[in-house]
C-alpha distance (Angstrom), angle and dihedral (degrees) to the residues before:
residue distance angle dihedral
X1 . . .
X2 3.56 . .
X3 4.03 133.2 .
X4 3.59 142.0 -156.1
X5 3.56 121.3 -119.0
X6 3.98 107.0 -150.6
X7 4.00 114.1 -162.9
X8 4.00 113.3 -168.3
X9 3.88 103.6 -179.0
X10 4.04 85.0 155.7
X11 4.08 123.4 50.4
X12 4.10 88.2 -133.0
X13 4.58 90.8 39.0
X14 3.37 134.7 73.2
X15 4.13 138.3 158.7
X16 3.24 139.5 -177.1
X17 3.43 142.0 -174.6
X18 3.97 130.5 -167.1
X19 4.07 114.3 -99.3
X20 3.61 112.2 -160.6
X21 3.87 95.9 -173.7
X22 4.03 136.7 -4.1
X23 3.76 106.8 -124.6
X24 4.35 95.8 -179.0
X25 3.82 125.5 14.2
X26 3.77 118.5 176.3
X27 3.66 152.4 120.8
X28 3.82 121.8 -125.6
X29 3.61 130.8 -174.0
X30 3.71 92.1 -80.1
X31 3.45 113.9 31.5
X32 3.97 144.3 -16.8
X33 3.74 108.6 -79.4
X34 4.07 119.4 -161.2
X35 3.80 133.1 162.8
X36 3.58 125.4 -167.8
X37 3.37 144.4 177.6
X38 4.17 123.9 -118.8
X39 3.24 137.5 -157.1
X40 3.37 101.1 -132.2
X41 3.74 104.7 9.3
X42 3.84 104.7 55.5
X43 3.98 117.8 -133.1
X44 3.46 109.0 -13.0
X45 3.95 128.0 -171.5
X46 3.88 128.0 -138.4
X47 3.46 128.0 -176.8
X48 4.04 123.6 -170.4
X49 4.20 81.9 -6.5
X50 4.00 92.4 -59.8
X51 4.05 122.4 111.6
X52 3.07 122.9 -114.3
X53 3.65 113.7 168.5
X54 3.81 136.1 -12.8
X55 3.67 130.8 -176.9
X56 3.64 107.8 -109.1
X57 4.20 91.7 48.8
X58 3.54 113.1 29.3
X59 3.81 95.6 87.0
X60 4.01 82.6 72.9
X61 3.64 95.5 56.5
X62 3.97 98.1 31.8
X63 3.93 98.5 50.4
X64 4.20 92.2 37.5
X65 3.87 92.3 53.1
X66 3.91 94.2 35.7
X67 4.16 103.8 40.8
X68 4.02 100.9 36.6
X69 3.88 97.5 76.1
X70 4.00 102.6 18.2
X71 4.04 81.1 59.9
X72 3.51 94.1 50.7
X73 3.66 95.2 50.0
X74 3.79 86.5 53.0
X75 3.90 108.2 -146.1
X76 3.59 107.5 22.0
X77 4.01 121.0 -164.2
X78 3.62 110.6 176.5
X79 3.56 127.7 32.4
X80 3.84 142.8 177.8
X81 4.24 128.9 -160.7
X82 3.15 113.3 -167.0
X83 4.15 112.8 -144.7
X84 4.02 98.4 -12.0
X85 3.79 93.3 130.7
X86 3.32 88.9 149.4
X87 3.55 93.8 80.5
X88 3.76 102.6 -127.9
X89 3.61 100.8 107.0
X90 3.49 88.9 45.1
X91 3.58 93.6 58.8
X92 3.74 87.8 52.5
X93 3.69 97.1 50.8
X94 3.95 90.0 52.3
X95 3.63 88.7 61.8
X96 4.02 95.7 87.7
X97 3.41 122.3 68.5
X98 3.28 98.3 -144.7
X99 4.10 92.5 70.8
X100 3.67 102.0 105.6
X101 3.80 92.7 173.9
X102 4.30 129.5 18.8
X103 3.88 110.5 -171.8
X104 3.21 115.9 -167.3
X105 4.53 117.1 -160.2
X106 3.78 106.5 -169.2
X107 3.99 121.3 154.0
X108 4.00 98.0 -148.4
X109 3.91 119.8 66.8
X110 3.81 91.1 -169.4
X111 3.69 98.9 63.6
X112 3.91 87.3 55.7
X113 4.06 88.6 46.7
X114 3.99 90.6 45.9
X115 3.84 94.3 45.1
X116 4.18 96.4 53.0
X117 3.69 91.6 48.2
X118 3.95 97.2 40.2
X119 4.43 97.6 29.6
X120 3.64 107.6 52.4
X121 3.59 86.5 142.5
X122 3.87 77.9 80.7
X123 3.16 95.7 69.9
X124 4.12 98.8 -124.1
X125 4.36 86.9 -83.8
X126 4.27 81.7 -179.4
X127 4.13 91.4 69.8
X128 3.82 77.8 58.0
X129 4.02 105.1 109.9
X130 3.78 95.5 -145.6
X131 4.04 88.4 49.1
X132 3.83 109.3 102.0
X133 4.14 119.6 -162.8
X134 3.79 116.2 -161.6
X135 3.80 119.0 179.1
X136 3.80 105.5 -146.1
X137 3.81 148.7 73.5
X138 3.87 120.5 -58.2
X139 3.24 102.0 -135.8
X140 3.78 94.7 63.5
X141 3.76 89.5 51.3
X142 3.92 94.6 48.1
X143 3.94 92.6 53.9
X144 4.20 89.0 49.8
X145 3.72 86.3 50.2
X146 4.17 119.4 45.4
X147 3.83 107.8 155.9
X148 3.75 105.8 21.7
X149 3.56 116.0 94.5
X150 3.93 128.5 75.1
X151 3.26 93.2 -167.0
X152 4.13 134.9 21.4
X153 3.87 124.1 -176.7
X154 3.65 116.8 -172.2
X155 3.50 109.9 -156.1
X156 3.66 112.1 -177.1
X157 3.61 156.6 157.1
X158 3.47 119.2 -91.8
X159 4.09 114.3 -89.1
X160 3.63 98.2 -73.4
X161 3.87 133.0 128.7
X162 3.68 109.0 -39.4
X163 3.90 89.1 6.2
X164 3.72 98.3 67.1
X165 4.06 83.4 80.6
X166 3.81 96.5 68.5
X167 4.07 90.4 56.9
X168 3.14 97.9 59.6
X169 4.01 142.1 95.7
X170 3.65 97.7 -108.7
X171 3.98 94.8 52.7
X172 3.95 91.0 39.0
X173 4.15 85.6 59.9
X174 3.42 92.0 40.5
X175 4.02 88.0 55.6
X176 3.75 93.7 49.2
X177 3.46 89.4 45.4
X178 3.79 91.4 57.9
X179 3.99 95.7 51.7
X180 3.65 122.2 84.9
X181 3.98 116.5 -113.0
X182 3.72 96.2 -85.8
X183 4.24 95.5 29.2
X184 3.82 116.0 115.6
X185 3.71 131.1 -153.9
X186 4.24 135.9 -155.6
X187 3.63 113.9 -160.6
X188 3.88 122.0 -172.9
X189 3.81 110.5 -98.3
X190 3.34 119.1 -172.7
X191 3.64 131.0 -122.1
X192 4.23 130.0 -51.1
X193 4.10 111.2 -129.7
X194 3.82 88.9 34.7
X195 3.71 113.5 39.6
X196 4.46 91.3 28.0
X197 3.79 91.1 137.2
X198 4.04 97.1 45.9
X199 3.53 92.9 52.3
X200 3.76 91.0 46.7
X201 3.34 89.5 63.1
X202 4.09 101.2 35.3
X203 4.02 82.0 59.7
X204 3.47 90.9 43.5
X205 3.83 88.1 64.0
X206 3.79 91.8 42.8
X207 3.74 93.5 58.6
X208 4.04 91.4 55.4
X209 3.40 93.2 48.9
X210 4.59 109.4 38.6
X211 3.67 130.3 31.9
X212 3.96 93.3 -128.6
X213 4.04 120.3 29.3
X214 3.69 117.0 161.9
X215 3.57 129.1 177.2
X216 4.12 121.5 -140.1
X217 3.13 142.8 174.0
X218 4.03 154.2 -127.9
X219 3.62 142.9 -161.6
X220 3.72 110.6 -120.3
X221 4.41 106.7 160.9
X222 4.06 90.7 -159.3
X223 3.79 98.4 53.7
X224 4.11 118.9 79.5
X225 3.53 109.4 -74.5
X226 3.96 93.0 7.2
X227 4.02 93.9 -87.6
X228 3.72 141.1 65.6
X229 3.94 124.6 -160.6
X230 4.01 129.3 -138.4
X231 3.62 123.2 -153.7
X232 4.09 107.1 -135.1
X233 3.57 102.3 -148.5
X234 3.87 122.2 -163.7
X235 3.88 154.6 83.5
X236 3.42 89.0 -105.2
X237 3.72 116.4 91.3
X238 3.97 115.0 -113.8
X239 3.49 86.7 -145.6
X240 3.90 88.7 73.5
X241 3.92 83.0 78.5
X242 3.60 97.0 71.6
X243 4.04 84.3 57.5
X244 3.71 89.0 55.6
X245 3.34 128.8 94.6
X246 4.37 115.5 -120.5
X247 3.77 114.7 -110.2
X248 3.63 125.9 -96.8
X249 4.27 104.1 -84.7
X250 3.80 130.5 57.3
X251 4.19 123.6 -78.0
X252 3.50 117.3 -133.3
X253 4.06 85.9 -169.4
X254 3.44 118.5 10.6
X255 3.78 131.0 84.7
X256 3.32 140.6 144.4
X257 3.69 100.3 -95.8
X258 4.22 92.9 46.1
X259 4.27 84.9 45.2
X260 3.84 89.1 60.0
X261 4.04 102.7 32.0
X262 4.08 87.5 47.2
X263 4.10 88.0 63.3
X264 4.48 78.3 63.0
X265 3.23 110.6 105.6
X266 4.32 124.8 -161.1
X267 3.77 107.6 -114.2
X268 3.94 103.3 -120.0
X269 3.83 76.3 66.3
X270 3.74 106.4 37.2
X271 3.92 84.0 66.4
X272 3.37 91.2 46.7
X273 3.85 96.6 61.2
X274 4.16 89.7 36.1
């Protein structure tokens, strides 16, 4: 018999998609870990009762965080994603041939363990020799490291708990900090009608610190609202991306016309950045 799974991250929101069976269920040192299987949606994984990624839709979060900046840096060598122990971004970054190293800084082992037993569909990105896997907190590893990285991709839980660290000032100069001159860096950034004042002040930050942040956005049906929005963060143009050749591998979201018209913001919110 199958359930609904209801997720409320807002007192006047709620979703819920239809589970048909619970394939992991269990709580680690960090966080509640589950992952299910949908109906429609494939395997889909939730930690502390939020979604974070499900089979049919992540390509549309993975590839829009991932491809923006390393395309507009052009030929990327090292990179670092912060959280992503899922794996998907990983796989993503791996695609160029010009990564020499991927490092990967998540906190919770388990959500790495989970995600190559229950995401094959991923492709196993950790067997990967260039991939790197360090169990620890970020923002240790971003003060050891300032000028390294060409690219950084901060993919994230949503600003909750422990989370609430990596949206703030101190870990956005930390970030910049940690790329090299020309490097570029996405970060997950929540969602435009319901997180308008966060986001103000996320881009706020950006703006002190790079010549040429943008925020964009993607179409993802089991997040709130059916989107989620990055913050590109660097002194290199986004538009450079457009001039840059896709990676080797096929994009189940990405092309050039949904890389330029994501950068197009709705009005109420347009003003609301300006």
């Amino acid at each position: 018999m199958s359930i609904w799974f209801t997720e409320e991250l807002h007192p006047y929101y709620r979703k819920g998609i239809r589970v048909k069976r619970i394939l992991a269920d269990e709580q680690t040192e960090f966080q509640h870990v589950q992952v299910v299987e949908t109906e429609f949606f494939g395997k889909a994984m939730i930690l502390d009762g939020i979604i974070q990624l499900t089979e049919r839709d992540n390509m549309g979060y993975h590839e829009m965080i991932v491809h923006v900046p390393m395309l507009a840096v052009g030929a990327p060598k090292r990179a670092l994603i912060v959280g992503g122990g899922d794996g998907g971004s990983l796989q993503q970054v791996l695609r160029y041939p010009s990564v020499e190293e991927a490092v990967v800084c998540e906190l919770d082992q388990r959500v790495v363990d989970l995600s190559r037993e229950h995401f094959a569909s991923f492709g196993d990105p950790w067997a990967d020799p260039r991939s790197k896997l360090l169990i620890r907190d970020a923002f240790g590893y971003l003060e050891e490291n300032p000028g390294q990285f060409d690219v950084i991709i901060s993919d994230t839980t949503d600003p909750i708990g422990m989370a609430e660290r990596l949206f703030s000032d101190e870990f956005y100069r930390l970030m910049v900090r940690a790329l090299k001159p020309n490097g570029a860096a996405a970060t997950q950034c929540e969602q435009p009608f319901f997180d308008t004042e966060l986001i103000k002040e996320i881009y706020k930050s950006a703006k002190s610190l790079t010549k040429n942040p943008a925020y964009y956005y993607a179409n993802i049906p089991t997040y709130p609202g059916g989107g989620i929005g990055f913050m590109y963060i660097s002194n290199t143009p986004w538009e450079n991306g457009l001039k840059t050749p896709y990676p080797p591998g096929e994009n189940q979201y990405l092309n050039p016309d949904i890389h330029k018209a994501a950068f197009a913001l709705p009005e109420f919110f347009r003003k609301e950045l300006s």
